[in-house]
C-alpha positions in Angstrom: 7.8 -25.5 13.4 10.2 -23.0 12.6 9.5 -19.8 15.0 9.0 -16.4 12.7 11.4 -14.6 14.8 14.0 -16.3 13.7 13.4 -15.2 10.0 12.1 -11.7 10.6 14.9 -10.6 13.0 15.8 -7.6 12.3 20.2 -7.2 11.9 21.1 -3.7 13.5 22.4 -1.6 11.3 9.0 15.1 -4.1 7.8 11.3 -4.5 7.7 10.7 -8.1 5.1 9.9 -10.8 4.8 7.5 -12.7 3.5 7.5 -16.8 1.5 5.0 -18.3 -0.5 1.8 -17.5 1.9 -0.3 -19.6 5.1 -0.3 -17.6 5.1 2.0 -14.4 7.7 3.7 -12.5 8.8 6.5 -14.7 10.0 9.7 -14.0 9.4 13.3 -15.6 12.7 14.7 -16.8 13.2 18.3 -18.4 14.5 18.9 -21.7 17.8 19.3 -20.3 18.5 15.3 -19.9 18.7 15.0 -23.4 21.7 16.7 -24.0 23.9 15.5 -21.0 26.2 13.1 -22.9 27.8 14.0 -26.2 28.5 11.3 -28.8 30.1 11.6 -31.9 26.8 11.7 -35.6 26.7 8.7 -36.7 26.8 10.3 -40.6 27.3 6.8 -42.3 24.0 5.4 -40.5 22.2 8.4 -41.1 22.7 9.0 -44.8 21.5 5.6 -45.0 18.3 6.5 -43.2 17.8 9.6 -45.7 18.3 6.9 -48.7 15.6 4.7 -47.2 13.3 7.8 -46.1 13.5 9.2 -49.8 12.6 5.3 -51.1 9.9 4.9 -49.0 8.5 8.5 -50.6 9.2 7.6 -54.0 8.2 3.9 -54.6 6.1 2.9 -51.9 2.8 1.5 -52.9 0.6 3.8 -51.7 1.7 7.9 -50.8 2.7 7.6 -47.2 2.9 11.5 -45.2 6.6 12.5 -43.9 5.4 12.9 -40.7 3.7 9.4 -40.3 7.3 7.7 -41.9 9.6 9.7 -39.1 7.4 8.6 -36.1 7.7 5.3 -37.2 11.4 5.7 -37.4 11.7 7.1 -34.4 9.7 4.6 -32.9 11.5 1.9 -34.1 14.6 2.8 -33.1 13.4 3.6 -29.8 11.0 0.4 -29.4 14.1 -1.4 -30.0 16.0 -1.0 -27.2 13.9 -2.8 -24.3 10.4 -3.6 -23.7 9.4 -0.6 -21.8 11.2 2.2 -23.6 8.9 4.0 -26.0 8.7 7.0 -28.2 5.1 8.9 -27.8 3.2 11.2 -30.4 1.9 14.1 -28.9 -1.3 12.3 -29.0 -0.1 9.7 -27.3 1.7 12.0 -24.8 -1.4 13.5 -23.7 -3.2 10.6 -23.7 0.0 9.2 -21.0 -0.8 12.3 -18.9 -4.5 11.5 -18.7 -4.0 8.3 -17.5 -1.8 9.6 -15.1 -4.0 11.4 -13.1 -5.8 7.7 -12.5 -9.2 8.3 -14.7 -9.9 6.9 -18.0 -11.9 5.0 -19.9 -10.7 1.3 -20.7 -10.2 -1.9 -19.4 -8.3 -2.1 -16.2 -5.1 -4.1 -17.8 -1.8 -4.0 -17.5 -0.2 -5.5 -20.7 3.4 -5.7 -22.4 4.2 -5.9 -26.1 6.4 -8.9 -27.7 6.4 -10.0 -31.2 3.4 -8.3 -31.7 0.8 -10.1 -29.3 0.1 -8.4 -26.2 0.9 -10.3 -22.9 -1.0 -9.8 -19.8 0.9 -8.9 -16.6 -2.1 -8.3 -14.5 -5.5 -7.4 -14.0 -6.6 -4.5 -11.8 -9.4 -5.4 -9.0 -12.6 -4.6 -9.7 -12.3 -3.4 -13.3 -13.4 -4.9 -16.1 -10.4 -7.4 -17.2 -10.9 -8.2 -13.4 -13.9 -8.6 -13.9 -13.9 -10.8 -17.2 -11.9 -13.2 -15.5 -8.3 -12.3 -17.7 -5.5 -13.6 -16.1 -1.8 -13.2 -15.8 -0.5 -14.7 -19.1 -3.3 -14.3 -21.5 -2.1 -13.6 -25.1 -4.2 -11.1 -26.4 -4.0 -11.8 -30.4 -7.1 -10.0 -31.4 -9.1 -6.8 -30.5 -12.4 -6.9 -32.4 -11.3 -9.4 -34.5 -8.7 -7.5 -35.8 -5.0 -9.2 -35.6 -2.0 -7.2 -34.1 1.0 -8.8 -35.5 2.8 -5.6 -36.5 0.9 -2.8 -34.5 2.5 -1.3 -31.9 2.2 -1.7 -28.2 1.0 1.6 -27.8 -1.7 1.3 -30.9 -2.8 -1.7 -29.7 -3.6 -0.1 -25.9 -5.4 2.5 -28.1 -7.7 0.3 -29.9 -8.8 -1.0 -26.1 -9.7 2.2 -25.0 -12.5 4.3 -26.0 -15.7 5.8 -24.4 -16.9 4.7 -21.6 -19.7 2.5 -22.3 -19.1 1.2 -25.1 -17.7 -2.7 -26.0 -14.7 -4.3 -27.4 -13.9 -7.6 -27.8 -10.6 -9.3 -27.0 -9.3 -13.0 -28.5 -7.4 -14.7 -26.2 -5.2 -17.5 -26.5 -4.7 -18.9 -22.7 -1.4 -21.6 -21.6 -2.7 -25.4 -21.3 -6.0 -24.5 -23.6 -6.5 -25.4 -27.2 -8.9 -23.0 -28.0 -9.1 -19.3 -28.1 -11.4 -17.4 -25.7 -13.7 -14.7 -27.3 -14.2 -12.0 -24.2 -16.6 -9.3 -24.9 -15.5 -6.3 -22.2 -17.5 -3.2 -21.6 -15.0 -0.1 -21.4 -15.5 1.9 -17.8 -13.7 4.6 -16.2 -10.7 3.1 -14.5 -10.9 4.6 -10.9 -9.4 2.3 -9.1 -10.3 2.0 -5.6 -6.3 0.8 -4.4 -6.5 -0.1 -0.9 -8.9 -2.3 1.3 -8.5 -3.7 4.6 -10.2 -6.5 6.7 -9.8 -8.2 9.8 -9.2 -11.7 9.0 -9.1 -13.1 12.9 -9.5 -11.1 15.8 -6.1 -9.0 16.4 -5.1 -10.2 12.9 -5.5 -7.6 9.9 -5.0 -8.1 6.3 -4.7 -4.7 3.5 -5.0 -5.5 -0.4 -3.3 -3.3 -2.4 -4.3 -3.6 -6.5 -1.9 -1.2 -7.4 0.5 1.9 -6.2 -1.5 5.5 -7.4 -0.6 8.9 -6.0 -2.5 8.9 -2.5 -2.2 4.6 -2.0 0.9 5.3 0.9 -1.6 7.9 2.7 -4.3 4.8 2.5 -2.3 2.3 3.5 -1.4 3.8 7.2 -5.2 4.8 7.3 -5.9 1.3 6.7 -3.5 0.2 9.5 -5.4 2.8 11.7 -8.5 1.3 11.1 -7.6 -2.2 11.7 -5.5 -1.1 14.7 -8.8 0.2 16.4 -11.1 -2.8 15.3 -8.5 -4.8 17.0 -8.7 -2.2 20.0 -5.1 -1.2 19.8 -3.7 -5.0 19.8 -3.2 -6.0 16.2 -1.5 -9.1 16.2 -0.3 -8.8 13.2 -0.7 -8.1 9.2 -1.2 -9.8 6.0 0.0 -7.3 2.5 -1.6 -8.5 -0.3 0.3 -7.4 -3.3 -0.3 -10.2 -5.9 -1.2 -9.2 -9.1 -0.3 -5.6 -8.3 1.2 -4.5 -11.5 2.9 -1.4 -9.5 2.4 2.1 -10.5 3.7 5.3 -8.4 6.9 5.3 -7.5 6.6 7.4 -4.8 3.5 5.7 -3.5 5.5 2.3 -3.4 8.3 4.2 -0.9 5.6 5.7 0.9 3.9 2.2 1.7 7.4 0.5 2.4 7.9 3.5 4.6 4.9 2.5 7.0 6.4 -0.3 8.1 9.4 1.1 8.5 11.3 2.8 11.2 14.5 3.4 9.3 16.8 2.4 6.4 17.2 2.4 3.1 14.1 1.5 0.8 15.4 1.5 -2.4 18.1 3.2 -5.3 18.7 3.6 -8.2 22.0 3.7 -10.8 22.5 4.5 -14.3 24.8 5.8 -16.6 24.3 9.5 -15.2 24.5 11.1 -12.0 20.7 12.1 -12.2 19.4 8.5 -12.5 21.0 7.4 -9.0 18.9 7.9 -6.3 18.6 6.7 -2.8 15.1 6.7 -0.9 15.1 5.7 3.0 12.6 4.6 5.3 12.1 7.5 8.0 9.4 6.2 10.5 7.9 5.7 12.6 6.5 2.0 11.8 2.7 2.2 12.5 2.1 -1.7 13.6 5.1 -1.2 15.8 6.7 -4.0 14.8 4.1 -6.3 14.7 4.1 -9.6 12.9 4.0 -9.3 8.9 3.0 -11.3 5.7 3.5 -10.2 2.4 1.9 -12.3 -0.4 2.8 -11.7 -4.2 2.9 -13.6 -7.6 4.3 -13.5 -11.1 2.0 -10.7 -11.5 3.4 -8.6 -8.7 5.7 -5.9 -10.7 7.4 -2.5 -10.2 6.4 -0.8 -7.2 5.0 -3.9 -5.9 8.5 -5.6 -6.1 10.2 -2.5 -4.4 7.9 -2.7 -1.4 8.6 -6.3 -1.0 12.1 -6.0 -1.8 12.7 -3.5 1.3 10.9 -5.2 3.6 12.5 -8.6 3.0 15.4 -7.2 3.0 15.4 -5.5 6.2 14.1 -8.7 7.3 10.7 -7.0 8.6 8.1 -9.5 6.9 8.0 -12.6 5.7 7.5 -13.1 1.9 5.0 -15.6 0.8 4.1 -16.9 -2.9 5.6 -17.3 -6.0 8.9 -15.0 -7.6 7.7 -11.7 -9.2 7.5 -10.4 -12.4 11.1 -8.5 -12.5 10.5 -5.3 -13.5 13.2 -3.4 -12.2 13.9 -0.7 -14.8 13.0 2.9 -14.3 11.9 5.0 -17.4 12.1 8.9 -17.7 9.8 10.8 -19.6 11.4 13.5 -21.2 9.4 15.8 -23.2 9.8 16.6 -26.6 9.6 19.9 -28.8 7.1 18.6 -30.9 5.3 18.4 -28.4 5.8 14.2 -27.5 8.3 12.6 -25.2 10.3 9.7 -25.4 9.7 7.2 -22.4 13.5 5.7 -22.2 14.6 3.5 -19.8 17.5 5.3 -17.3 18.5 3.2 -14.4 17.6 -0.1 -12.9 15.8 -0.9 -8.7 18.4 -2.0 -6.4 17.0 -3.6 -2.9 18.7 -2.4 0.1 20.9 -5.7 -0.4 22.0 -4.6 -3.7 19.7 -7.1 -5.8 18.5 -6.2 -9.0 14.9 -6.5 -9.4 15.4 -6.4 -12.9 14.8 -9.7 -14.7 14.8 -11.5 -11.9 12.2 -10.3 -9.7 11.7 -10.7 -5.6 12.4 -14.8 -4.4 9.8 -15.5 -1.3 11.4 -16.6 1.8 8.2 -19.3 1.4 7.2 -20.6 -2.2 3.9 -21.4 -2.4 3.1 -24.1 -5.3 0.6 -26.6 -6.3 1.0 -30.3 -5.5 -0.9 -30.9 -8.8 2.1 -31.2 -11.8 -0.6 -29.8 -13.9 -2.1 -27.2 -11.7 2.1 -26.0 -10.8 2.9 -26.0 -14.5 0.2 -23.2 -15.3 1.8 -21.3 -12.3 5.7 -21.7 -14.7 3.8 -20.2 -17.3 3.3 -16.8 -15.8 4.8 -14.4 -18.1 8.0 -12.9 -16.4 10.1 -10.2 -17.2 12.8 -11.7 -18.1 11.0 -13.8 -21.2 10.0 -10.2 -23.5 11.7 -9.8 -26.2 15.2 -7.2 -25.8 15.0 -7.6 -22.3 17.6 -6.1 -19.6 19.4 -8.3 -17.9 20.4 -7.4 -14.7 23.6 -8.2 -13.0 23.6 -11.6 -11.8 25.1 -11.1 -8.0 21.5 -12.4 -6.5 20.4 -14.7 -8.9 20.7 -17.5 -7.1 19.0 -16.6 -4.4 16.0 -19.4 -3.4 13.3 -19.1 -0.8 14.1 -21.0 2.5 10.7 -23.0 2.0 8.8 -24.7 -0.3 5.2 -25.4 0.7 2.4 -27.4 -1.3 -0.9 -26.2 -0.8 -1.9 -29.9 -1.2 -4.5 -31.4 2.0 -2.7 -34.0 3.5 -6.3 -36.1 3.5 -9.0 -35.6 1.0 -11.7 -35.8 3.1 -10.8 -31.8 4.2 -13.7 -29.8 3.8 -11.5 -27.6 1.7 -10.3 -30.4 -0.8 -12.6 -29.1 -3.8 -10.6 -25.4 -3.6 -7.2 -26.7 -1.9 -5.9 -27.4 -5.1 -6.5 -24.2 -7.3 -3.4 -22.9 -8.5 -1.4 -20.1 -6.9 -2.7 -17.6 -10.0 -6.6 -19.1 -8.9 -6.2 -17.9 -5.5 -5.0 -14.4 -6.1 -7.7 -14.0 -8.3 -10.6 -15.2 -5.7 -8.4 -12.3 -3.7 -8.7 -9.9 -6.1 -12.3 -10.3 -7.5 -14.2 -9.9 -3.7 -14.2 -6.8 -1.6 -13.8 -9.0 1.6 -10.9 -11.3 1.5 -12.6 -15.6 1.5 -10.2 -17.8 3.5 -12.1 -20.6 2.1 -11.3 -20.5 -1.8 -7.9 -18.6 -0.9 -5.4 -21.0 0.2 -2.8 -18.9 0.6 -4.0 -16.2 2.2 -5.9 -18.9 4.4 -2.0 -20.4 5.0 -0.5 -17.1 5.6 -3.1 -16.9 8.5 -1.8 -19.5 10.3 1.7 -19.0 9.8 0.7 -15.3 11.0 -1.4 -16.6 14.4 1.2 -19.7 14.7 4.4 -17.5 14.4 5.6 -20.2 12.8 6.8 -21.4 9.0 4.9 -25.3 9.4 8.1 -27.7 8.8 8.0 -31.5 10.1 10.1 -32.5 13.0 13.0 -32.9 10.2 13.4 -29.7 9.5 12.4 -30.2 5.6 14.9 -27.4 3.3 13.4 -25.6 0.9 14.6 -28.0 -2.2 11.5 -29.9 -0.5 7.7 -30.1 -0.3 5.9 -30.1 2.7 1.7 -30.3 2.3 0.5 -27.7 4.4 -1.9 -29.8 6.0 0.3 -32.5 7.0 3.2 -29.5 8.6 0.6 -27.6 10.7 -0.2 -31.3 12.4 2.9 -31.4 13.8 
């Protein structure tokens, strides 16, 4: 057994909001950041964009308005950039701001665009994707029948909105099946409900966050509250449950980070101007008072998510369980337009406090999680990541080969366990039987049931070897020893 202390030991030394569903962690920006760099016009490229503009009017197939062929230029030169930056109609714009304020009618997804099929990142607990049983991964190639090679990301998020109410149906193409899945969803008010807490064992407390809105740090230290008094001020320790958080406020995410925090830096920024660097620091105090912690995330853990984990990691103040995360590192800033839309356009990149770019490369557990199955681990490689969209960042490589300390099969050592029927599920399986219940079920989640004992053991289960993490150990078989 390898004691927890050793890994967690500690070495001495105007929150922002964030835009839209699709890719979180933007910030609002003035007119004023448009004009901070000067470049020389590009004449050459732009008399050829007038030639094309006045082709378009004059032989096109069908009349086509001005206004309709500039947003699509715009858009396209925009779109081409990176995944996440985006030019928005005023429509849209508004429709961004909406959403903002957390309540809207849709599906409770969080998608990104490439080569004109939507990719699932996550679903949000308890809405009705959630629901539906979508998981991180799904292609989404069809919304009511209706293909979506060539529409935009942001048209294509439209088309799954709508009134409350009322139904839409998604064709899904899912890894490892041969046929597409037909889902008929029922749009609801997204009002996300983004923290809940349990007690999991007596002195031994567990908070699910589904994703970072504006009040979810305020919620969080309520929730630690809460379970510190069930546990009559002795909680043992805490499990954070961030997988399949697809992130959100930015602010909310240093809030939460904060909390468990006495000091230190949480998280910066850098860019190509001075405005998109930015430090945020813990300042205390740390409500479980140091306290034991577990933080479990996935491939579908992104953005704020990935910061949260990032600072605690690296202050060495929990231990990180589950599978890499998605790797969205890359902050966007809205800045509003005189037409009355905004471009959404990717400033800076996340830096942990150890200088690691989130970016592409996403948060490394000190403990991997995976499936004995070959089968059952393989679906788990398929997770979309970051790093696989199309005109993706890539980050500076300086932590890229970072790899977790220890690699853990949530294989039974004998079959006869009373648990063999769920013990194999795959890592994205158990998230979802996380996700999909108000109370947390130790029996059909693995890993929180493993991240339990490691909690109540303080211990990471090795054999009397000392196994590294280039090997497996069954769970089962480690805790025996």
């Amino acid at each position: 057994m390898i004691p927890l202390r050793h890994i967690l030991s500690r070495p001495s030394g105007h929150w922002l909001r964030f835009s839209v569903l699709l890719v979180l962690g933007c910030i609002y920006a003035g007119n004023t950041l448009a004009a901070t760099e000067q470049s020389p016009v590009p004449l050459q490229q732009i008399q050829t964009l007038s030639q094309v503009f006045a082709i378009v009017k004059s032989n096109y197939v069908d009349t086509t308005s001005d206004k309709k062929l500039m947003d699509g230029a715009i858009s396209g030169m925009v779109s081409a950039l990176d995944p996440h930056s985006a030019y928005l109609t005023p429509k849209e714009f508004k429709e961004m701001q909406v959403i903002t304020d957390g309540k809207f009618g849709g599906l409770g997804i969080e998608v990104t665009g490439d080569h004109g099929i939507l990719k699932v990142v996550a679903p949000i607990d308890g809405t009705p994707a959630a629901k539906a049983g979508i998981e991180p991964g799904d292609l989404i190639i069809k919304i009511d029948g209706k293909a979506l090679q060539g529409i935009g990301l942001q048209k294509t998020v439209d088309m799954m909105r709508g009134k409350p109410g009322t139904q839409v149906t998604l064709t899904i193409l899912r890894p490892h099946q041969n046929q597409p899945l037909h889902l008929t969803l029922t749009r609801a008010i997204i009002k996300v409900q983004s923290v809940r807490s349990a007690m999991l064992a007596p002195g031994y407390g567990y908070i699910r966050i589904s994703q970072f809105q504006e009040n979810t740090g305020r919620e969080t230290r309520k929730a630690v509250e809460k379970l510190e008094k069930e546990a009559q001020g002795h909680l043992k320790g805490l499990i954070l449950d961030l997988r399949n958080n697809p992130g959100g406020v930015l602010g909310a995410g240093v809030e939460t980070a904060d909390t468990f925090l006495n000091k230190g830096l949480i998280v910066y920024t850098k860019g190509r101007t001075p405005d998109s660097d930015m430090r945020f620091s813990a300042h205390g105090p740390d409500y479980l008072h140091g306290a034991p912690m577990i933080v479990l995330i996935n491939g579908g853990s992104a953005s704020a998510a990935e910061i949260v984990t990032g600072a605690l990691k690296d202050d060495h103040r929990a231990l990180i369980m589950g599978q890499r995360s998605f790797g969205k590192g890359s902050v966007q800033t809205v800045i509003p337009l005189s037409n009355g839309g905004a471009l959404k356009l990717t400033t800076a990149l996340y830096y942990t406090p150890a200088g690691c770019s989130i970016q592409s490369q996403g948060i490394v557990p000190n403990v991997e999680i995976q499936p004995a199955n070959p089968q059952l681990r393989a679906l788990d490689e398929d997770l979309l990541k970051e790093s696989e969209l199309k005109g993706v960042l890539k980050a500076p490589d300086a932590c890229s080969q970072v790899k977790p300390q220890y690699i853990i099969s949530t294989a039974p050592a004998k079959p006869a366990l009373a648990t063999a029927q769920t013990s194999s599920a795959t890592s994205q399986e158990d998230a979802i039987a996380a996700s999909s219940i108000r109370k947390p079920n130790l029996e059909k989640d693995t890993v929180l049931r493993e991240a339990l004992r490691i909690l109540e053991n303080k211990a990471v289960p090795v054999d009397v070897h000392g196994h590294s993490a280039q090997e497996v150990i069954p769970l089962a078989l480690a805790a025996s020893q």
